[in-house]
Structures are given as C-alpha cells and as structure tokens.
C-alpha positions in Angstrom: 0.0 0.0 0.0 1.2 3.8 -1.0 1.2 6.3 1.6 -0.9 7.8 0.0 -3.3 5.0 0.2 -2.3 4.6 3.7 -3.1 8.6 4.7 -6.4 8.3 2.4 -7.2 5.2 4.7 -6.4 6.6 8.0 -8.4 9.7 6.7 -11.8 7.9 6.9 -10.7 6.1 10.2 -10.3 9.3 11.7 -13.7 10.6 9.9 -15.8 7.2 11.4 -14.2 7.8 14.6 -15.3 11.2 15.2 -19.1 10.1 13.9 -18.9 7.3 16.3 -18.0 9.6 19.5 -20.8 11.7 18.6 -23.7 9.5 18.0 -22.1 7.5 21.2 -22.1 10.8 23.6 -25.7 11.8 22.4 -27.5 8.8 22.7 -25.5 8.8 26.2 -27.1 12.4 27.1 -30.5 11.0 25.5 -30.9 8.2 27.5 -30.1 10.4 30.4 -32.9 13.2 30.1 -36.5 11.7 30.4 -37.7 14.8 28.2 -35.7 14.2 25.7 -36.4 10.8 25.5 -39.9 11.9 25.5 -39.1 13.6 22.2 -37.4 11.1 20.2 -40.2 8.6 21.0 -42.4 11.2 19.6 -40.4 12.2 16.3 -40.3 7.9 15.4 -43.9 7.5 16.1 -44.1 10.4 12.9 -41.7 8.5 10.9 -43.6 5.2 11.6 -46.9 6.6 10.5 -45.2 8.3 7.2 -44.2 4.8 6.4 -47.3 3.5 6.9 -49.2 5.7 5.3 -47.1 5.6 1.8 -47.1 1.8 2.4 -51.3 2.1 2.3 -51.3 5.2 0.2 -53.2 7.3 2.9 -53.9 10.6 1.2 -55.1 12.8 3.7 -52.3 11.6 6.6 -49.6 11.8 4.5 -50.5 15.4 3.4 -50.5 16.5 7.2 -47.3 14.1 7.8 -45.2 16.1 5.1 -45.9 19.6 6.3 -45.3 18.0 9.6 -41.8 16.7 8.6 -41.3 19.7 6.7 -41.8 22.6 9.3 -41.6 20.4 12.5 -37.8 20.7 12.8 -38.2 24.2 13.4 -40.8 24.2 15.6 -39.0 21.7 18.1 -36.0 23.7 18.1 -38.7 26.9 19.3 -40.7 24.4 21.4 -38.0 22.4 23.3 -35.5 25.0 23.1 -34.3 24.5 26.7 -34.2 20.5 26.5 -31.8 20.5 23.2 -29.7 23.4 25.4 -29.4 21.1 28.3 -28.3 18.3 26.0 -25.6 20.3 24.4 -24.4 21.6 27.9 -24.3 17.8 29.2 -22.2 16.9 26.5 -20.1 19.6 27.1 -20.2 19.0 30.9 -19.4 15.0 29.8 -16.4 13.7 31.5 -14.4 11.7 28.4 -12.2 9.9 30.9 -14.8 9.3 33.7 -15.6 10.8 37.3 -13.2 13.2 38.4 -12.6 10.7 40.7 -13.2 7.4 41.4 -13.5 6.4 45.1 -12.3 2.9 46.3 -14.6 0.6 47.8 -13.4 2.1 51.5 -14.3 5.1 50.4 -17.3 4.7 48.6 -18.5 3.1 52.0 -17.2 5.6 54.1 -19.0 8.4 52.3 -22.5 6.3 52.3 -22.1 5.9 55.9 -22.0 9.5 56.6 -24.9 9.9 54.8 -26.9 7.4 56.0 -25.9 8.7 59.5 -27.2 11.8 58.8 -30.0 10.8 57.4 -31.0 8.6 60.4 -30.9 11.8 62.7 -32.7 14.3 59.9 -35.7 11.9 59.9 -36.2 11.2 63.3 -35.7 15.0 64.3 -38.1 16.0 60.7 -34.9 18.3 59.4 -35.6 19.0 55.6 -32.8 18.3 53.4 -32.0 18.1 49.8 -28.2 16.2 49.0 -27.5 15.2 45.1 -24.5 13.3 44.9 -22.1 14.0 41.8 -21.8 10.9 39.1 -20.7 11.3 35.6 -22.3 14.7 34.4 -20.7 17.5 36.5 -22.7 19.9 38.1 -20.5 22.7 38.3 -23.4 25.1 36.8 -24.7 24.3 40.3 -21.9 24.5 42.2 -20.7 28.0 40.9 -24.3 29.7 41.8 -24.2 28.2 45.3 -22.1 28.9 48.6 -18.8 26.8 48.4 -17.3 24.8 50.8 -14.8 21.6 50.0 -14.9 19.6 52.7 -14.6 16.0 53.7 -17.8 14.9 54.2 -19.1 13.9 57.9 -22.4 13.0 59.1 -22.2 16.0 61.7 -21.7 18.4 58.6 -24.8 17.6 56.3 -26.9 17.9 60.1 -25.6 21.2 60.6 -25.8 22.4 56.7 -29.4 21.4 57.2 -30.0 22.3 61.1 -33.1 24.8 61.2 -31.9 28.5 61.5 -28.4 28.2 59.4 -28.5 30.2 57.0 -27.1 27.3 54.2 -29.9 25.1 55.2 -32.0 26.6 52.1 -31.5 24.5 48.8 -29.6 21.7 48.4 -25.7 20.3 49.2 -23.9 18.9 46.3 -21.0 15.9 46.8 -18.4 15.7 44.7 -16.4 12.0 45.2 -15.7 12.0 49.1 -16.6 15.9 49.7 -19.0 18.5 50.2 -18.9 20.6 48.2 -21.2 23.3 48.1 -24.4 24.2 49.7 -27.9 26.2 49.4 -27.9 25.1 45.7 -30.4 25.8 43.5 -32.0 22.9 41.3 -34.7 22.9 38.3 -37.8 22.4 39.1 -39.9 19.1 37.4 -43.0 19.5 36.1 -43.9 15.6 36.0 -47.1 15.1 36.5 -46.4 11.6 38.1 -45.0 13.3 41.1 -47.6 14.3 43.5 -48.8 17.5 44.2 -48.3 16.4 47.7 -44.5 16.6 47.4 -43.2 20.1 48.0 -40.6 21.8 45.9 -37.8 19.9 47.8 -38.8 16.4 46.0 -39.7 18.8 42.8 -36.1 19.8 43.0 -34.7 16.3 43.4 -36.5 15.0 40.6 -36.2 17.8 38.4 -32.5 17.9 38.4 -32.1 13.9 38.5 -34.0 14.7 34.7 -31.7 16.1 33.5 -28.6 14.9 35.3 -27.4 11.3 36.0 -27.0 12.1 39.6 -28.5 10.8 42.9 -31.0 13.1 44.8 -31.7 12.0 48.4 -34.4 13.9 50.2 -35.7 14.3 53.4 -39.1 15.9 54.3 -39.8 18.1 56.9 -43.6 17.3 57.0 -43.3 14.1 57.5 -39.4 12.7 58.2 -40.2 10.3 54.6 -36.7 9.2 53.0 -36.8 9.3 49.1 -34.4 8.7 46.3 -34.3 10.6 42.7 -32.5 8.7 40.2 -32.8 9.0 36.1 -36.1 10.8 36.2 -37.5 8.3 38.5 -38.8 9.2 42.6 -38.2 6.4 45.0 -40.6 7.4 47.7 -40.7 6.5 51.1 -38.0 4.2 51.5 -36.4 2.3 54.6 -32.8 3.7 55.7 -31.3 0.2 54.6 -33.0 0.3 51.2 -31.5 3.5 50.8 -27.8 2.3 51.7 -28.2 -0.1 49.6 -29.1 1.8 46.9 -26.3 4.0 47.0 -24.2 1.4 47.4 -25.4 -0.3 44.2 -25.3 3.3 42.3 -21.7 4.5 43.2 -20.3 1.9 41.8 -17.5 2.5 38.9 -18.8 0.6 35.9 -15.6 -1.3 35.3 -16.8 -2.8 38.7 -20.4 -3.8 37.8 -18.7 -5.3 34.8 -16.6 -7.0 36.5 -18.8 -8.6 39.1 -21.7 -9.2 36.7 -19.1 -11.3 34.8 -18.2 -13.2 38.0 -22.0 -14.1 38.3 -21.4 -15.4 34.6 -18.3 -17.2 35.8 -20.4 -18.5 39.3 -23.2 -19.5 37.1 -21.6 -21.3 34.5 -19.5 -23.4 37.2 
C-alpha cells in the first residue's frame, strides 16, 4: 500500500471515529434526560406513520405528515429550546475519561455511611434536606451559583448544613467523590405530572435535576421525616434507611466494577 493510500485510509478512520463519538455521547445524554427521550419517541412515532401511510397510500395523513416533517424541525428547536440546550451543555459538561474521581470501595462506603448517618438523625428529628451526589455529568453550573465549601464529608456536617436556622440550610448540598462541596444550591424544578402534588418543591427539586442529570437526589421531608431517592427521572418514595444504603451502594459503583462482578456471576453460574 502507498502512503498515500495509507493517509487516504487513516483519513476515513479518523472521519468514522469522530461520527462514532458523537452519535455515542448523544445517545449517552439521551438516554439520560426523560424529556428528551420523550421527544425522540415522539419524532419515530411520525416516521412510523409516514411509512405507513405511503405503504397504504393514505392521502389525507400523508399530506398532514409532510408539512409536519417539513416545518416540524423548526418548531422543536422553538418548542424544546431549553431540552436541546441542556443536552448540548451535558455533552459539554461529559467527562471523556470518567468521574473526576473514582472512590475505592473504602471510600465509597465511608462516604454512604456519613450519609446514612445523617440521614438517620434528619428523619427522626423531621430536618428538611436536599443532597445530590455527583456521578458522571458534572454539576458545576450548580456549584458555581451556590455557597462553596470543599470539605470531607461527615455525618455531623450535612446535620448542621441542614439544622433549622443556618443560613445554608436553604437548597440543596452537592458531593463531589468524598466531599461536600457546596451548599444552598439551586435545582430545576420538574413539572412531571407523576410526582404528587403532595411533594413540596424539595422532591420537585430532586426530581427535576435527576432529569436532566445522572446524579443521585436523596431527600428528606420536613412534613413528614419520609426518606426518598431521585435517580434517572425516577422518585423512590418513602424508602427504609437500609433500602437506601443499599441503593447507594449499588449506584456509586465505577462501571468497570459492575462489569466486572456481573461477569463473575457469569463465571459462578456457569460453574
């Protein structure tokens, strides 16, 4: 081979490559944001009954379906103008090589036992709190509109953060790998209708951010001392302190390590 054949080849390596990474880190963000997902469901139900309807020669549906197609790109870019920003900004926020850092197992237990610590005294004393826990999305939008502090995180901190009367105890507390750090953060809003209109704006919050983030909400409410869990869009209401350490157990874990142990389970099996 020349090398010109050999740049010519390497030329449309490159050129597949960078197609890949970005189909890969949309569909990523996609699966990631219930709205969005929402939306593509929507735009292949259109292409499904376009088909169908040249397939049957359906006049009058196919004559809506094309001005549709034709002018419904621009209206989704005017309708969900704030979903397709927040996609773009999560692929900019996207960490290529991972968390910005990954905790051992020690630590990864360490930091869920704070929690759960505090979480133990926050319900049985009805403290409202609000923490979302950092995964592969940063939050740092958040974090730069809220009061900073970088610290190590402790079960005695997140009770104070929260404690009635200190002036952080407003908004939400953001961890970052093994620290605190930030608090009184402000969150989106969800406008699910699934949620009810029981919930206050703390599990609003929780959800809402959990929509468009892949991060962990835990929430505690002051009504009624309840323990609940937002995760991908979905509210966990109501759950045991256990179930809830062992959810976060289960959810902070790397993905090389769920690999790994769901192919030991393989290996187990197979034996």
């Amino acid at each position: 081979m020349t090398i010109d054949g050999t740049i010519e080849l390497l030329r449309k390596l490159v050129d597949v490559l960078i197609v890949w990474l970005v189909f890969y880190y949309i569909l990523k963000n996609l699966r990631k944001n219930v709205k969005m997902v929402l939306l593509f469901k929507g735009i292949l139900i259109i292409i499904f009954l376009k088909i169908l309807s040249d397939l049957f020669s359906l006049p009058t549906i196919g004559y809506l379906l094309d001005y549709i197609i034709e002018w419904g790109p621009v209206a989704l870019i005017i309708i969900f103008q704030p979903e397709i920003r927040n996609v773009l900004e999560q692929l900019g926020r996207s960490q290529l090589l991972g968390r910005h850092k990954t905790l051992t197992v020690d630590e990864r237990e360490s930091v869920v036992y704070e929690i759960i610590n505090a979480l133990e005294y926050l319900r049985k004393y009805r403290i409202g709190a609000l923490i979302v826990i950092e995964r592969e999305n940063s939050l740092a939008d958040y974090i730069n509109r809220a009061k900073k502090i970088y610290a190590k995180i402790s079960s005695d901190l997140l009770i104070a953060i929260f404690y009635e009367g200190n002036p952080l105890h407003d908004g939400g507390v953001i961890i970052e790998g093994d620290q605190i750090v930030c608090a009184s953060a402000v969150f989106p809003t969800s406008d699910s209708l699934k949620i009810s209109k029981r919930l206050g704006t703390r599990h609003r919050a929780a959800l809402g951010i959990s929509e468009e983030m892949d991060s962990i909400s835990i929430i505690v409410s002051e009504e009624t001392g309840r323990v609940s869990l937002a995760i991908g869009g979905e509210l966990y209401y109501n759950m045991s302190i256990d179930e809830v350490k062992m959810r976060l157990l289960d959810e902070l874990k790397p993905k090389s390590t769920l690999t790994y142990e769901e192919g030991e389970d393989l290996d187990e099996e197979e034996k």
